[in-house]
N, C-alpha and C positions, 0 to 999 in steps of 0.2 A: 655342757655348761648352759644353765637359762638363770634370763635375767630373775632379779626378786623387786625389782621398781613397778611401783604401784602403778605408773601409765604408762609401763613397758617403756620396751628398749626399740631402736632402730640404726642401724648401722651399716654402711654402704663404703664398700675399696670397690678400686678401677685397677686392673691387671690386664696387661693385653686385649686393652680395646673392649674388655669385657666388666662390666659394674653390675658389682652384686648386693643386694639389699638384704636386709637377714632383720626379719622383727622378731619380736620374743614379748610374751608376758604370761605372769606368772600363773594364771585363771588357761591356761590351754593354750597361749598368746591368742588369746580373744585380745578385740580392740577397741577399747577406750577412745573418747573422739577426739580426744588429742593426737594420739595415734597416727590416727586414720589423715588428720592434716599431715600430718609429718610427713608420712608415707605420699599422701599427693604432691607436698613441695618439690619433696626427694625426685618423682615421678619429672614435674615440671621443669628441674633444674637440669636431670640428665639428659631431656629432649635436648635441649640446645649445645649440649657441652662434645665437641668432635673429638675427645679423645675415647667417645663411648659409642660402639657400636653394636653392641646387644647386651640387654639388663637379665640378669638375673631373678627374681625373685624367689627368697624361701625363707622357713619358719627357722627359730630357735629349737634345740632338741631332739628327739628322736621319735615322739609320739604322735601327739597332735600336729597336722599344719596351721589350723588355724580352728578356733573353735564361734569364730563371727562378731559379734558388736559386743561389747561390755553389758553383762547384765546387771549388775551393780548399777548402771546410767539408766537402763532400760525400767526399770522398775522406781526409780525414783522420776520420769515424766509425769507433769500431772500438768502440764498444758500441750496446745495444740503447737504456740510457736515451738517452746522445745523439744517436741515431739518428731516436726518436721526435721529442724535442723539437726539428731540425734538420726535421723534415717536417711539426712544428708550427707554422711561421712563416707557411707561406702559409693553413694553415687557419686561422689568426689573423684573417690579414689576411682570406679572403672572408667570414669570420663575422663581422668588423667592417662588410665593404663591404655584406653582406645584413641588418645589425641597424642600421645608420646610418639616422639619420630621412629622412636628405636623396637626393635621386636623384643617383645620379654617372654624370656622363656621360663616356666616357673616348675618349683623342685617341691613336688607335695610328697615327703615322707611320712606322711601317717593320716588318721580322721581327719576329717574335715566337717563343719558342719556350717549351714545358715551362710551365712556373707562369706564365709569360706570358701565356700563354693561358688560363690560368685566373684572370686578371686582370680582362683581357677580357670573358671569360665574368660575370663576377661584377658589372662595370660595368651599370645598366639600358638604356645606351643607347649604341653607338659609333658614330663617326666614324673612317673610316681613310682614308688613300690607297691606291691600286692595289699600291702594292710593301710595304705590311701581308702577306706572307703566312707561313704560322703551320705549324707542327710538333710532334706529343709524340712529342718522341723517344727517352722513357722506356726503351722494350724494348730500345733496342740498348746500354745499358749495364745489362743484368738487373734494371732494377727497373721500375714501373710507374706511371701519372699518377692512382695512387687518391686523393690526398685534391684535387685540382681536378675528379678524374673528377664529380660530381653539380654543380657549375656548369658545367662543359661540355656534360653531358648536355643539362640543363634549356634551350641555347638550342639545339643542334645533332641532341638527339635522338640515340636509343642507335644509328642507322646511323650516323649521323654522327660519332660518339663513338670507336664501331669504327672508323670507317674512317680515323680521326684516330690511332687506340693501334697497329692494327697492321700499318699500313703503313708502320711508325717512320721509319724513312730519309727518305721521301718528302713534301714541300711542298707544302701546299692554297691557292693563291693567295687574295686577297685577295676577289675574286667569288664562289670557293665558299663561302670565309664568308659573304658576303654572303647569299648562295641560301641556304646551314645557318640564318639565322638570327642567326649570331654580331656582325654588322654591320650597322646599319641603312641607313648609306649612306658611297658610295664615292667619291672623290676622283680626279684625276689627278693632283696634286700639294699638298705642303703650304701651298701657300699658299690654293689654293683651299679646301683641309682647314680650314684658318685663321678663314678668313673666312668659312664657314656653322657654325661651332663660335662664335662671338661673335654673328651672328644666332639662333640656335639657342638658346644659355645664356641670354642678355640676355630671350627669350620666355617661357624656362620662369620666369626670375624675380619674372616680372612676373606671374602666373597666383599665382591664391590659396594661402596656404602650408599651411592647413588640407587644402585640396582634392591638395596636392603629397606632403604628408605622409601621405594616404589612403593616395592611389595608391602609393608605394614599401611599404605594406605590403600592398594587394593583391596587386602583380605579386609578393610572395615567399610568400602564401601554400603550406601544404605544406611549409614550409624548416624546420620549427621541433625537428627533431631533428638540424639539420646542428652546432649544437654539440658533442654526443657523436662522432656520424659520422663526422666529421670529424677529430677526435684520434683514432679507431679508426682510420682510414683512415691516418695520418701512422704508427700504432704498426706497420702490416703491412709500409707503405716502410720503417720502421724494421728491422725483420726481415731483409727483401730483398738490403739495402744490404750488411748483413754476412755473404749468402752467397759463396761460394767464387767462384762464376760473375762475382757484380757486381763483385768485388774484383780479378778477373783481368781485368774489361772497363775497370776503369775506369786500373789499371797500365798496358793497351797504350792506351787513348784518353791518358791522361797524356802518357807516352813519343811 
């Protein structure tokens, strides 16, 4: 079942200590920036709430996990503020997903592309299946994947990083994430995705919440200037967006 609302769906239950977020929209659950708020409030709300001791996140459907920012928004910028603020959603969102108390662990059952992947990236722990595989395809429409660039970095490593930005066109299967570090482990299909993601979650909940809430701020140690960075990073794709180059890329990708 995927949603058919035009700024997507978002919907979030708590079962045994474990809350699960589930977006959906109907464009690949690409994200509109209303979205992308909801998703950070959601983020914000479950940090403090103690009946929640590890999040979820995963997409609506069987295909796509996520296919990144709404291009419908992206192609209607024609200034710098809302340029910026349109490249502000997902650094929203990773600066929620890396200041959340709680570890999220996230369920990528299919492509990924663009901010998608820096979704991923920003998750502490995934589960994917085989046909998880992921693309920034940023450079073939003149602009660049700078504000997910430092949570992709951090799991895949600046060769990895590189080899993800400019071979834009080209798809890194689901294993080389896996080898990058992006994935901790790989599936042959969703259902077995399913079913070690409910032993998986059910384990970590059960483990001390002190000792859980350590750890999600050890593993981000280091991250503690991606607030600023990160809206600097969305104000350069802001710039980008409205040069000559991106605005003729994105008229013939439209067309």
């Amino acid at each position: 079942m995927t949603t058919n609302r035009a700024n997507g769906s978002l919907y979030t239950s708590v079962e045994n200590k474990i809350a699960t977020i589930e977006f959906g929209h109907p464009a690949s659950n690409s994200f509109p920036s209303e979205l992308l708020e909801r998703l950070a409030n959601k983020l914000d709300e479950l940090s403090s709430n103690d009946e929640v001791a590890v999040v979820v996140l995963k997409s609506e459907g069987e295909r796509a996990f996520c296919a990144g920012a709404s291009f419908d928004e992206l192609v209607a910028i024609d200034n710098l503020v809302d340029g910026k603020k349109f490249f502000s959603g997902f650094a929203n969102v990773i600066n929620a997903m890396r200041s959340c108390s709680k570890l999220i662990v996230g369920r990528v059952q299919g492509k990924t592309v663009g901010g998608g992947v820096g979704l991923a990236a920003a998750c502490d722990y995934v589960l994917a299946t085989e046909h998880a595989a992921i693309k920034l395809s940023e450079f073939t429409i003149g602009i660049g994947p700078f504000v997910i660039a430092p949570a992709v970095k951090r799991k895949v490593g600046v060769s990895g990083l590189a080899e993800l930005t400019l071979d834009a066109s080209s798809w890194k299967n689901a294993y080389w994430a896996k080898e990058k570090g992006l994935y901790a482990r790989v599936f042959e299909n969703i259902e077995e995705l399913d079913k070690e993601l409910e032993v998986f979650t059910e384990k970590l909940a059960s483990y001390n919440p002190e000792a859980l809430d350590e750890m999600k701020k050890a593993l981000w140690i280091g991250t503690e200037n991606w607030d600023s960075l990160l809206i600097e990073r969305a104000e350069t794709s802001g710039k980008l967006v409205l040069s000559d180059f991106t605005k003729k890329a994105l008229k013939k990708f439209k067309s």
